[in-house]
C-alpha positions as CSV (number, residue, x, y, z in Angstrom):
1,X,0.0,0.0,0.0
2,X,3.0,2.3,1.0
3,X,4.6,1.4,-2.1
4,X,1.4,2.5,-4.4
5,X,0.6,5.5,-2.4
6,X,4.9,6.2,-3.4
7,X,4.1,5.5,-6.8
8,X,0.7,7.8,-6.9
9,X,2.1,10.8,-5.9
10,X,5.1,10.5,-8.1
11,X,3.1,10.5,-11.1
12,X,0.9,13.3,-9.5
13,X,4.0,15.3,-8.9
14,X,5.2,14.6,-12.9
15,X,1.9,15.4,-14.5
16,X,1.6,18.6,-11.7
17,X,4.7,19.7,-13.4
18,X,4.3,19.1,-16.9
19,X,1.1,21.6,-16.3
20,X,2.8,24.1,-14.8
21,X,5.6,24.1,-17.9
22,X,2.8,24.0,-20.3
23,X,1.8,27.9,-21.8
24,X,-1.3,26.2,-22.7
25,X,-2.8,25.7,-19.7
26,X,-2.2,28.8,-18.5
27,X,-3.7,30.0,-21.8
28,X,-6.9,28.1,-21.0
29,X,-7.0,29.7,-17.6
30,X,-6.8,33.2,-18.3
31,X,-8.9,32.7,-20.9
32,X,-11.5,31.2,-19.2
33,X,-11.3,33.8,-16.6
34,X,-11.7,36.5,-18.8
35,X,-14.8,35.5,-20.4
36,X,-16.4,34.3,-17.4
37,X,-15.2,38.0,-15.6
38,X,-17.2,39.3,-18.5
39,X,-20.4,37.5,-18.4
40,X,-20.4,38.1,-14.1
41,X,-20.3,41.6,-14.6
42,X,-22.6,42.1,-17.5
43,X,-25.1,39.7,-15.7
44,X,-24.6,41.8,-12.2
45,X,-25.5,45.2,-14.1
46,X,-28.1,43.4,-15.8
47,X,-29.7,42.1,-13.1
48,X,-29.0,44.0,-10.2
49,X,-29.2,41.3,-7.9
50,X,-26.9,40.4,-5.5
51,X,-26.6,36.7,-6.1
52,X,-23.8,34.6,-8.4
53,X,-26.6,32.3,-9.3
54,X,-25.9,33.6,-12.9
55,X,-22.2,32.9,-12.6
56,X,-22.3,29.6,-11.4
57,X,-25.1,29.3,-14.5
58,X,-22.5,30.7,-17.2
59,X,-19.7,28.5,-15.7
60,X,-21.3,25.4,-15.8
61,X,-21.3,25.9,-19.5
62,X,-18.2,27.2,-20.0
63,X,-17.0,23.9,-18.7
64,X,-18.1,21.9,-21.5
65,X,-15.3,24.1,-23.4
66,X,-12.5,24.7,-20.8
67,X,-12.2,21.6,-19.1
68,X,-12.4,19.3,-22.5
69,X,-9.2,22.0,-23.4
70,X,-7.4,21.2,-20.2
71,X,-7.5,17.2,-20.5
72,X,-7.1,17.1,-24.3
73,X,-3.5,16.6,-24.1
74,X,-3.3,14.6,-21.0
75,X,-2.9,11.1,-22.5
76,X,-3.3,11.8,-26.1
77,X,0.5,13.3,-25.7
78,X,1.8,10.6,-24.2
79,X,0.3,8.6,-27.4
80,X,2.6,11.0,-29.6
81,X,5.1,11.1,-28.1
82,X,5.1,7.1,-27.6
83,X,5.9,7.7,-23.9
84,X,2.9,5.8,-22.2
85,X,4.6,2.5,-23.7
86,X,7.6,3.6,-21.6
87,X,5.3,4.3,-18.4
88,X,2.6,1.2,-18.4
89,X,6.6,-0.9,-18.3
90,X,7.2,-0.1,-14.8
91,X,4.8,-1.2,-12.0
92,X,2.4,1.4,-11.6
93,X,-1.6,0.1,-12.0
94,X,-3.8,1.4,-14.6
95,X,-5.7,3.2,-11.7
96,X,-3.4,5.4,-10.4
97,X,-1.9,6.5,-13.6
98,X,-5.3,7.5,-14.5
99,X,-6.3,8.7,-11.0
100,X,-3.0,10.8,-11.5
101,X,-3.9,12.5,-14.8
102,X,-7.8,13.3,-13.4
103,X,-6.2,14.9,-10.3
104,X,-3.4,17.1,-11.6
105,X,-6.2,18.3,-14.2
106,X,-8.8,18.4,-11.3
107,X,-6.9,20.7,-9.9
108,X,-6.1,23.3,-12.5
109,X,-9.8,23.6,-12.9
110,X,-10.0,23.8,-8.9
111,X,-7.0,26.6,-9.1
112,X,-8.9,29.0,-11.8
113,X,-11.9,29.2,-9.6
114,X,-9.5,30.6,-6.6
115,X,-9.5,33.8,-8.3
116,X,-13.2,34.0,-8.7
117,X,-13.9,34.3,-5.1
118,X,-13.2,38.2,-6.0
119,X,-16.6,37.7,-7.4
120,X,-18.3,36.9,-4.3
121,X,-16.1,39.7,-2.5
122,X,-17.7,42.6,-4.6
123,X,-21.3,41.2,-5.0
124,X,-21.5,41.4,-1.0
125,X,-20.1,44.7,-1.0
126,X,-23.2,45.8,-3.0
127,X,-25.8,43.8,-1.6
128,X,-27.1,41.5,1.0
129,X,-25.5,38.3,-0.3
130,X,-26.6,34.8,0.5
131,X,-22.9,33.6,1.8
132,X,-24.6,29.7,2.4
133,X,-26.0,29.7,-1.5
134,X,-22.9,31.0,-2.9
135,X,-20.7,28.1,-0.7
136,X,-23.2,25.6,-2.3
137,X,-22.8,26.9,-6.0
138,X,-18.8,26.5,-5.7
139,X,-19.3,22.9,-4.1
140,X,-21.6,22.1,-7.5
141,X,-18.9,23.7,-9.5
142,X,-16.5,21.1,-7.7
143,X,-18.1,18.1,-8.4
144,X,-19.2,18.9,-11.7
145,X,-15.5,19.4,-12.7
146,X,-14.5,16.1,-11.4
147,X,-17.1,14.0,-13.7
148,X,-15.8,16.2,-16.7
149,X,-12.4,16.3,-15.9
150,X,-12.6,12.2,-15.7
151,X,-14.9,12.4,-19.2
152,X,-12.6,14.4,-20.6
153,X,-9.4,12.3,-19.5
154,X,-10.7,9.0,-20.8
155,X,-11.5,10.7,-24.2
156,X,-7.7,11.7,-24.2
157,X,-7.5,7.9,-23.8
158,X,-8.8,6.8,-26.9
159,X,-6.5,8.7,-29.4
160,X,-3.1,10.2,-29.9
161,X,-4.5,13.7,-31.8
162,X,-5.7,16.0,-29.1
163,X,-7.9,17.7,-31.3
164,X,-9.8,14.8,-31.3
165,X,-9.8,14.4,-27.8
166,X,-11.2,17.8,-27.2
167,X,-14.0,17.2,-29.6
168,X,-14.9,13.7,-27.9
169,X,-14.5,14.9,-24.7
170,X,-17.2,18.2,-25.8
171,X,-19.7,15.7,-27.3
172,X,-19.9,13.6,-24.2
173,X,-20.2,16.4,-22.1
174,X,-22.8,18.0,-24.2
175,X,-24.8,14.8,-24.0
176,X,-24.6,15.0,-20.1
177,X,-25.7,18.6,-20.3
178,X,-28.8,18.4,-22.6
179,X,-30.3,15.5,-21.5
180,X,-33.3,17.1,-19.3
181,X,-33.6,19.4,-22.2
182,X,-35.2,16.7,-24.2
183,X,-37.7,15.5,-21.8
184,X,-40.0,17.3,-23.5
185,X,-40.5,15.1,-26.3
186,X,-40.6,11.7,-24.2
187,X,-42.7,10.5,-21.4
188,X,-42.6,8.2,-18.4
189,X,-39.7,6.4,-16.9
190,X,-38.0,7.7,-20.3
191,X,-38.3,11.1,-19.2
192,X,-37.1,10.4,-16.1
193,X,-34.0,8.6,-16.7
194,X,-32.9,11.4,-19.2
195,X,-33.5,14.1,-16.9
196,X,-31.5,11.9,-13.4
197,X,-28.8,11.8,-16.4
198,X,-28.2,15.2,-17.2
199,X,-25.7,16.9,-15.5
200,X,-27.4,20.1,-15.6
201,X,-30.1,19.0,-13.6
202,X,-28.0,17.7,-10.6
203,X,-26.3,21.2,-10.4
204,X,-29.8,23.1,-10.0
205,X,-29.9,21.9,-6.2
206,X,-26.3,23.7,-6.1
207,X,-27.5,26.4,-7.4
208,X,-30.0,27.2,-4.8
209,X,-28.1,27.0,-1.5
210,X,-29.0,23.0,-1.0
211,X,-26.8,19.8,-1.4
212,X,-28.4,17.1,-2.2
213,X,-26.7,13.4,-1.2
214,X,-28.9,12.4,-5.1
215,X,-26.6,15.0,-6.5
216,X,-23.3,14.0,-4.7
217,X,-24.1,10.5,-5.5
218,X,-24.8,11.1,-9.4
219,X,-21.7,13.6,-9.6
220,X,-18.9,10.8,-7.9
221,X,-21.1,8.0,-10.0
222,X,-20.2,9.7,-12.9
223,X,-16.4,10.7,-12.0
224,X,-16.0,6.9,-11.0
225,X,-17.7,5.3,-14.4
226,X,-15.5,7.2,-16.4
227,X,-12.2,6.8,-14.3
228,X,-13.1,3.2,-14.5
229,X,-13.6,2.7,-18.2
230,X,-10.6,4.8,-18.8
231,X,-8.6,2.1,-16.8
232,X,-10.4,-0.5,-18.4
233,X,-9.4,0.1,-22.0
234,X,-5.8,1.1,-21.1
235,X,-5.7,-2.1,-19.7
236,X,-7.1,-4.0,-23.2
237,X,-4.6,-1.5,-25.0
238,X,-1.7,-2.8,-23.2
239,X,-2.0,-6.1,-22.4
């Protein structure tokens, strides 16, 4: 156990770096800070409400972009550059080489929403601001990232052009996202497994200040399937 938990935080502190040398990343992060600084302080002056309900909203979305971006290159590289051969040689499980790829992208994602705390910081300077909803929005930010980031790393999986990876990774996540949109045009049980599917729908309990143990469930379900298949077919590609 000693010897794994060696091995895990080896390859976490190897991928950790390779992120922080990468000027992509830090692209994707200033970018995605920029454009959701934008949409915060048109929907403040547009609404005039001292909530970040419309944030948390905006950000959700913007996920389906900026975290497919961050994991596109996370095993997909290591296709290219032929240097997972090397790595699955050594004795180091499928699980934590992929559990060390979904955490040093996990956290990025959890590093660029530091900075957006300033956005709680001036909507309670203007307003009466509901500290316990906000708290709840950031925790549904959390585990939304971790069933995307793990999506998005087992897309990475499945091909060596990262291109192709991010556009996997965006149509998964877009299928998570618009499944309660749908519901519309089916009934029954139908309608109801699509909507306890969508991702969307688990984060509207967030949203409004309560946390929901459905919600936490369906978030680390997701997070876990995914790790798990990605695992799975590393393990039938390098038998």
């Amino acid at each position: 156990m000693k010897q794994d938990n060696n091995s895990l935080s080896v390859l976490l502190k190897k991928e950790i770096l390779i992120s922080v040398k990468t000027p992509a990343a830090y692209v994707v992060i200033i970018v995605f800070l920029l454009i959701s600084g934008y949409m915060f302080a048109d929907g403040l002056f547009l609404s005039n409400v001292a909530t970040l309900r419309p944030f948390f909203t905006l950000t959700g979305i913007l996920f389906l972009f900026f975290i497919p971006a961050l994991t596109m290159r996370s095993f997909s590289e290591e296709f290219r550059n032929g240097t997972l051969e090397v790595l699955v040689t050594h004795p180091v499980s499928r699980g934590k080489l992929v559990l060390a790829k979904l955490l040093s992208s996990y956290l990025i994602v959890v590093a660029s929403l530091v900075p957006t705390i300033f956005y709680f910081i001036v909507v309670a300077s203007l307003g009466n601001i509901d500290g316990g909803a906000a708290l709840a929005g950031y925790i549904g930010l959390l585990f939304l990232a971790a069933g995307y980031v793990s999506a998005g790393v087992f897309a990475s999986s499945l091909t060596q052009n990262q291109v192709a990876a991010f556009i996997t990774a965006l149509f998964i996540l877009f299928i998570f996202f618009i499944l309660d949109k749908v519901t519309a045009l089916t009934t029954g049980n139908v309608a109801y497994i699509l909507q306890y599917a969508s991702s969307d729908f688990h984060l509207a309990s967030f949203y409004k200040g309560a946390i929901d143990l459905r919600d936490v469930v369906y978030f680390c379900a997701v997070t876990a399937f995914f790790s798990s298949l990605t695992s799975k077919w590393l393990e039938l590609k390098f038998k």
